[in-house]
N, C-alpha and C positions, 0 to 999 in steps of 0.2 A: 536494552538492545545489546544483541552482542558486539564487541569492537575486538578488531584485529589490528593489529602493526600491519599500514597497508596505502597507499596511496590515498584512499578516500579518506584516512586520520588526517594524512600530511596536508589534506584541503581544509580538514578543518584546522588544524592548527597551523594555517597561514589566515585563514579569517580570524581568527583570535589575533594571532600578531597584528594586522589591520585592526579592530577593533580595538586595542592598546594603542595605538598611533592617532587614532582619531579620538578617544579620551583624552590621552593626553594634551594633544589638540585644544579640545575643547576642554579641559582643566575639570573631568567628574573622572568617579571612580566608579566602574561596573562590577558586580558582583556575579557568576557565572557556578551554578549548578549544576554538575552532570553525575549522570548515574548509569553504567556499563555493568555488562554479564559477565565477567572472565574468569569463570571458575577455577578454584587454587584451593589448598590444601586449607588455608584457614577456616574458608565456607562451610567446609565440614566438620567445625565447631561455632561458627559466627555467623549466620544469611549475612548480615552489614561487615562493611568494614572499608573504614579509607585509605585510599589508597597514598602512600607517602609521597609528596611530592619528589625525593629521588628516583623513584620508581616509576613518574610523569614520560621519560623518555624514552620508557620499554615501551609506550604505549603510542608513540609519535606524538604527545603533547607537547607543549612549548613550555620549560622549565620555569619557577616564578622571577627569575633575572631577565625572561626577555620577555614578560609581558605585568612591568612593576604597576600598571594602572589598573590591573583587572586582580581582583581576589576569584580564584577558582578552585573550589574544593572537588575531588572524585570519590566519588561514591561505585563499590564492586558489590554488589549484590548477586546474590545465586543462593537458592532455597532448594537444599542439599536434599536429596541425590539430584532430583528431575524437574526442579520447581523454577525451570529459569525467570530471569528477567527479561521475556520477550519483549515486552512495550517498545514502541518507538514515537516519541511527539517532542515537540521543544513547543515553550512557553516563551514569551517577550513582554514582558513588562507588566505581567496581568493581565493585557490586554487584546493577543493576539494568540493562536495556536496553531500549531503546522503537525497535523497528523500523518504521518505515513506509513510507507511498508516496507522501508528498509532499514537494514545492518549499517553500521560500518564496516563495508568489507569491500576487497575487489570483487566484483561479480559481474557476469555480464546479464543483467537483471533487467526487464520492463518494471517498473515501480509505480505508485499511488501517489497523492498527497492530496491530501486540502487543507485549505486552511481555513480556522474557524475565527467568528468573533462574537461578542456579545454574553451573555447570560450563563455561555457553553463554558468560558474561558473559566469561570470559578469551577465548575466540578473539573475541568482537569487540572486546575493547581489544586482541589483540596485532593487528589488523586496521589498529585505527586508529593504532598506534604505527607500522606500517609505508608506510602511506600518509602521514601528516605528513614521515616519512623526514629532516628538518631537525631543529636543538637546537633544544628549547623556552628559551624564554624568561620566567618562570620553569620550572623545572623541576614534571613531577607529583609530586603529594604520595603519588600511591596505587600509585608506579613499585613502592615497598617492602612496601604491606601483603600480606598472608595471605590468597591468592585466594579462599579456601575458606568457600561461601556456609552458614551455620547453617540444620541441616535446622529450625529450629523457623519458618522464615518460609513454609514453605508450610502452614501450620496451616492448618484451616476448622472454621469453627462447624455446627453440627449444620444448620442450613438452605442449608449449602455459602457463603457469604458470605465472602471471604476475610477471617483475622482479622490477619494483618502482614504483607498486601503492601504493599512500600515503593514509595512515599515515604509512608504515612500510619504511621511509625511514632512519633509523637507521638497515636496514641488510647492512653489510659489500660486497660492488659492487666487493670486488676481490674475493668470495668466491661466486658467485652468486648462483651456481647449491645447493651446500650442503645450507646457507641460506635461500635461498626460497623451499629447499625442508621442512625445520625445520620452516621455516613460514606455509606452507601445514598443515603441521600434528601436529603444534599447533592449527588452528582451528578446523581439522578434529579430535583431541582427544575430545572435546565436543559430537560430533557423536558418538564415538566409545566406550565413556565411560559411555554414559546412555542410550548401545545401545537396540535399541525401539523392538527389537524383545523381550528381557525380561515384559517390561514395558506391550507391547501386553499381555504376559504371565498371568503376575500377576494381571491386570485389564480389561482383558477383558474374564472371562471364554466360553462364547458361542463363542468367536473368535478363541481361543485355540480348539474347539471340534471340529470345519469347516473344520480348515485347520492342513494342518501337521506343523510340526516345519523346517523344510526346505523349504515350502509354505513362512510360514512368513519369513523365513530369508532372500526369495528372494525378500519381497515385501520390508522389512523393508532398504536391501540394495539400494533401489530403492529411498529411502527417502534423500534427499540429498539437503540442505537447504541454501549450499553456492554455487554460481553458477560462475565460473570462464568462462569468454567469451573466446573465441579464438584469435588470433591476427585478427584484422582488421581495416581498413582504417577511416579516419574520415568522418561521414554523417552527411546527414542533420538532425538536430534538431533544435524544438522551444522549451518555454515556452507559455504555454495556459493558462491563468488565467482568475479570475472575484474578480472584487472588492465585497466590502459588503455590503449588501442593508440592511438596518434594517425595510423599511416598509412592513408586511402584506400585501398580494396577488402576485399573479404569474406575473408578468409583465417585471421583470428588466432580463431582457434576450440579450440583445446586448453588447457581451463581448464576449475576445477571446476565451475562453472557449467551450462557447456554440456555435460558429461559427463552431468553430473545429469539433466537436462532429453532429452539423448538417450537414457539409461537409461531414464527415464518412459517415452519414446514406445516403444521398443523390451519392454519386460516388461510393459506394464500386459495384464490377462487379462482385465476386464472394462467399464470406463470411464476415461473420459480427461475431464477438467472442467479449459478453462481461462477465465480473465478474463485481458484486456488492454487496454489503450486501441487500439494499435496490435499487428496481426500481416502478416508478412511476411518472415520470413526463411525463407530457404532452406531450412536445415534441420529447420524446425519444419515446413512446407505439405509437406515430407517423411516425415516423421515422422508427420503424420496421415493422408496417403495411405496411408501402409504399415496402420497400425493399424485404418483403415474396411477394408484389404481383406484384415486377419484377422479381423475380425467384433469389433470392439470401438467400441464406444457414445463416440463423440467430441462434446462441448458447447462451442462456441466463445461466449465472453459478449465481443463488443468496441463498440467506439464509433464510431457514426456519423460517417463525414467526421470523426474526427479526425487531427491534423497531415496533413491531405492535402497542402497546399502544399508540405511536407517530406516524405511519403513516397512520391509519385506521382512518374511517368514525368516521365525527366529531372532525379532527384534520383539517380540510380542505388541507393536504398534499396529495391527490390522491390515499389514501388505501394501505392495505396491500400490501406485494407479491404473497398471493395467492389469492386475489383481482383483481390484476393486472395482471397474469397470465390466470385468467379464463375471464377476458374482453377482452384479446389479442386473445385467442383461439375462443372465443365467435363470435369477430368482424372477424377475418379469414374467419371462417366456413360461413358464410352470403356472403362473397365475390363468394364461392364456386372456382370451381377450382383443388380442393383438394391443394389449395396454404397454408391452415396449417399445411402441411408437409414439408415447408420451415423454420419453426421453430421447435426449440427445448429446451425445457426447463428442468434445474437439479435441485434439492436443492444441498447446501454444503454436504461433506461428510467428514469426517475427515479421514486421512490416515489410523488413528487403526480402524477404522470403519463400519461395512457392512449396516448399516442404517442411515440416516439423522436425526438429535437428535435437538428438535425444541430448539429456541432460550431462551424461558424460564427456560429450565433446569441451561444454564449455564454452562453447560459443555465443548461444542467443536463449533465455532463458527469462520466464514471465514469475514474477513474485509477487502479483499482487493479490488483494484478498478482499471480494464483494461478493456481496447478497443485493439483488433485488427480487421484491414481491410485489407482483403486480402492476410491475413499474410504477407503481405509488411509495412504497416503502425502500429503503437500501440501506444495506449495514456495512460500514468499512470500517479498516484500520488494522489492527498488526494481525489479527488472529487465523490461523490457517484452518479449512476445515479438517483438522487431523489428532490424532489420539492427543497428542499432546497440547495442541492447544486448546482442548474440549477438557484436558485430564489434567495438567500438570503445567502450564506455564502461567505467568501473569498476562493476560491482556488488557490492552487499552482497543475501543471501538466505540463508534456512535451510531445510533437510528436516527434515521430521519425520518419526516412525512412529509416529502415536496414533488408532488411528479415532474415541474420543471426540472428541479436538482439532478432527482433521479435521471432523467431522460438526456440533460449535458452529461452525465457521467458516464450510462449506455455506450451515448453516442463517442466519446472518448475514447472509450473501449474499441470500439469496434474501427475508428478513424485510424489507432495506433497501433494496430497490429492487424496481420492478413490471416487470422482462426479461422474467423468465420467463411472464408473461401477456400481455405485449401486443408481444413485440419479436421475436418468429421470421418468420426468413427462409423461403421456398419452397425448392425445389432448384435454383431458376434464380438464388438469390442476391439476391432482392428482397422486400424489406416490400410488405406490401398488408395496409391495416384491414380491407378486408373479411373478411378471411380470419382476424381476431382470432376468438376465444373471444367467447361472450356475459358480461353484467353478472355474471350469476348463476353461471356458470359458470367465471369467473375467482376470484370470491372463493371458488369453494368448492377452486378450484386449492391457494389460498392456502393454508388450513386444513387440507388435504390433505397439503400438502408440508410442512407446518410440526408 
C-alpha cells in the first residue's frame, strides 16, 4: 500500500503506542510486520529493502524507544519502474483478516473493508509470506501454530449480532446478550455522535434549503457504515491476485486476477455491477462491449475526473473516465440495436450530496473497488479496474459465491452514498442536473432500493 507522512500514519502510530501499553500491561511481546510502497532510489536496484529504524520517523512511525514491547520490522517494497505494491489487508494473529481499499494517506475517500475468517485467512498469510520473500527479522511466532480457525467464532445471537468476532474476544461469554449489545453501541456511538444530519446542516446550505429536516434525518439514518451480516453458512471463496510487473506496456495479463475478472465479463447471464475510482483498461471496455451486446445489464459506478492527470492522453494508461465513457457509448451506438441501453453509467456522489464534485476539488471522492455478477458472485479488494492494476501493480482480492453476501454489500453501496440518484450519465456520456430525478422522487428511490 502506499504510505505518506500524513495524519492517517500518526493514527496509526498512536495504535501501536496503545498496543505497547497494553503488552506491557499484560507482560507479552507482539511482533508487528508491515510492508509499504515508497519508492526511492534503492528500488531501482533492490524491489525489498528494510527500512532503518532511524528512517521510522520520516514516516510518522513511532521509534523503537517508545514502543520497547512491540518488535516491528518495515518492509519498502516497489517493483521498479511500475510494479507497485498496491495491496492493502492486515492479518491478526493467523486468524483474522481485514481487507480494504485504502492508502495510508489524507484523502477524502468512501472506502471498503471486510473482514475475513476461516480457511481464507491462510491463503492471505501464505500471500504475504511470499511477497515479503526476505528473512524476517525477528522471525513470526504464528510460522508454527494450527491454521485451523474454531467453528464456534462464527456464533450469532438470536438478533443475528455477532457473538465472537475477533478481535472483541475479551467480551465475557456468560453475559453475552448485555456484552455484545454494549459492543453494538460502542461502535454505533461514533454514528450517533457526529450525527451527519447536523454536519448536512452546517456545510451544506443549498442542501438544507431542498430538503426538510426530517427529509435529511431520514436520509442521514440511512447512512450506516458498519454492516453486520446475518448468520450464515460457510461459501465458497478464493483469493484473486497478480503479482508485480515493473515493465512498461499492457502485456502481463495472465494472472488470477485478471482470469477472474475476464470470467465475470464473459459468463455473467443477467447483470454486471461495477465501482471503480478509475476504468480504462483494455480488457475490461472489452468485456463490457461484449456483454451490452448479449443483452446483459452493465452498471459502471466511477469517479469524476479522478487521477486524470495520470490516466489521460499521454500517460499511455487508456484515458480518462470521461474518455472511456464516451468511447464505450460511441462504440455501442455503431453496433446499433439500441444495445446502449444495456449500459449505465454514474459519477460518485457523496451521501451529503445532490451533485458529483470533480476530483480536483478534493473534497468528496469514492475509492472503492467491486464487481458483482449476477448478484451471485462479487469480487473486492485493492484492485482498480484500470491499466495499471490489470498490467503492472500487485493485487490482493477475493471471489465469493454468496447472494446473501453479495446483496449486504450492494446494498451498502448504495445506503452510503447518493450515485444512484443524482450521478447518471446520458448515452452521450455526460452529467446534466436537469435530467436528475425530482426531491420526491429520489428519496422514494431510496426506500425502494433499500
Amino acid at each position: 500500500m502506499y504510505w505518506e507522512r500524513s495524519e492517517s500514519a500518526n493514527v496509526i502510530r498512536r495504535a501501536f503506542q496503545d498496543l505497547d501499553k497494553r503488552a506491557n500491561a499484560e507482560h507479552r511481546h507482539v511482533i508487528i510486520k508491515l510492508m509499504i510502497d515508497h519508492p526511492n532510489i534503492i528500488n531501482s536496484v533492490q524491489y525489498h529493502s528494510i527500512l532503518h529504524p532511524t528512517k521510522w520517523s520520516d514516516y510518522n512511525l513511532p521509534t523503537p524507544d517508545e514502543i520497547p514491547n512491540i518488535s516491528l520490522e518495515v518492509h519498502n517494497y516497489h517493483h521498479f519502474i511500475m510494479g507497485t505494491f498496491h495491496s492493502k489487508f492486515l492479518i491478526v494473529d493467523r486468524r483474522v483478516v481485514l481487507l480494504n481499499s485504502n492508502n495510508i494517506q489524507d484523502r477524502p475517500n468512501l472506502e471498503m473493508m471486510s473482514q475475513y475468517e476461516g480457511e481464507i485467512v491462510n491463503s492471505f498469510y501464505d500471500t504475504f509470506l511470499i511477497s515479503w520473500s526476505i528473512p524476517f527479522q525477528p522471525n513470526l511466532v504464528c510460522l508454527n501454530d494450527n491454521p485451523l480457525i474454531e467453528q464456534s467464532r462464527f456464533e450469532y445471537l438470536e438478533n443475528e449480532i455477532p457473538l465472537q468476532r475477533f478481535p472483541f474476544d475479551h467480551i465475557n461469554p456468560t453475559n453475552n446478550k448485555q456484552n455484545s449489545s454494549s459492543l453494538v453501541d460502542r461502535i454505533f456511538d461514533f454514528h450517533q455522535s457526529s450525527k451527519l444530519s447536523n454536519i448536512f446542516i452546517k456545510s451544506s446550505t443549498s442542501f438544507h434549503k431542498k430538503f426538510s429536516n426530517e427529509q435529511i434525518e431520514k436520509l442521514t439514518s440511512e447512512f450506516t457504515p458498519f454492516i453486520f451480516h446475518r448468520s450464515h453458512q460457510p461459501f465458497p471463496i478464493v483469493l484473486v491476485n497478480r503479482s508485480p510487473h515493473g515493465t512498461p506496456m499492457h502485456r502481463n495479463k495472465t494472472n488470477p486476477q485478471n482470469t477472474a475478472w475476464i470470467s465475470a465479463f464473459k459468463f455473467a447471464e443477467k447483470s454486471i455491477f461495477i465501482q471503480t475510482p478509475t476504468f480504462n483498461a483494455s480488457p475490461a471496455i472489452e468485456g463490457i462491449i461484449d456483454a451490452c451486446r448479449r443483452g446483459i445489464k452493465v452498471t459502471l459506478w466511477l469517479g469524476w475526473g479522478f487521477n486524470d492527470l495520470k490516466e489521460g492522453r499521454g500517460t499511455f494508461q487508456g484515458g480518462t473516465n470521461k474518455q472511456v465513457v464516451k468511447k464505450l457509448y460511441k462504440k455501442l451506438k455503431k453496433i446499433q440495436n439500441g444495445i446502449e441501453n444495456n449500459l449505465e453509467v454514474f459519477w460518485y456522489v457523496a451521501k451529503d450530496q445532490m451533485n458529483s464534485i470533480h476530483f480536483s476539488q478534493k473534497k468528496r471522492n469514492c475509492h472503492i473497488k467491486f464487481m458483482s455478477i449476477d448478484d451471485q458472485v462479487a469480487i473486492m479488494g485493492n484492485a482498480n479496474m484500470d491499466s495499471f492494476s490489470w498490467f503492472h501493480s500487485q493485487e490482493i482480492n477475493t471471489m465469493i459465491d454468496s447472494p446473501l453476501i453479495v446483496q449486504d454489500w450492494i446494498n451498502g453501496l448504495y445506503k452510503n452514498q447518493s450515485t444512484n440518484i443524482y450521478g447518471k450519465l446520458n448515452n452521450d456520456g455526460e452529467w446534466c442536473e436537469n435530467n436528475q430525478q425530482s426531491q420526491k422522487q429520489s428519496f422514494s428511490s431510496i426506500t425502494n432500493k433499500l
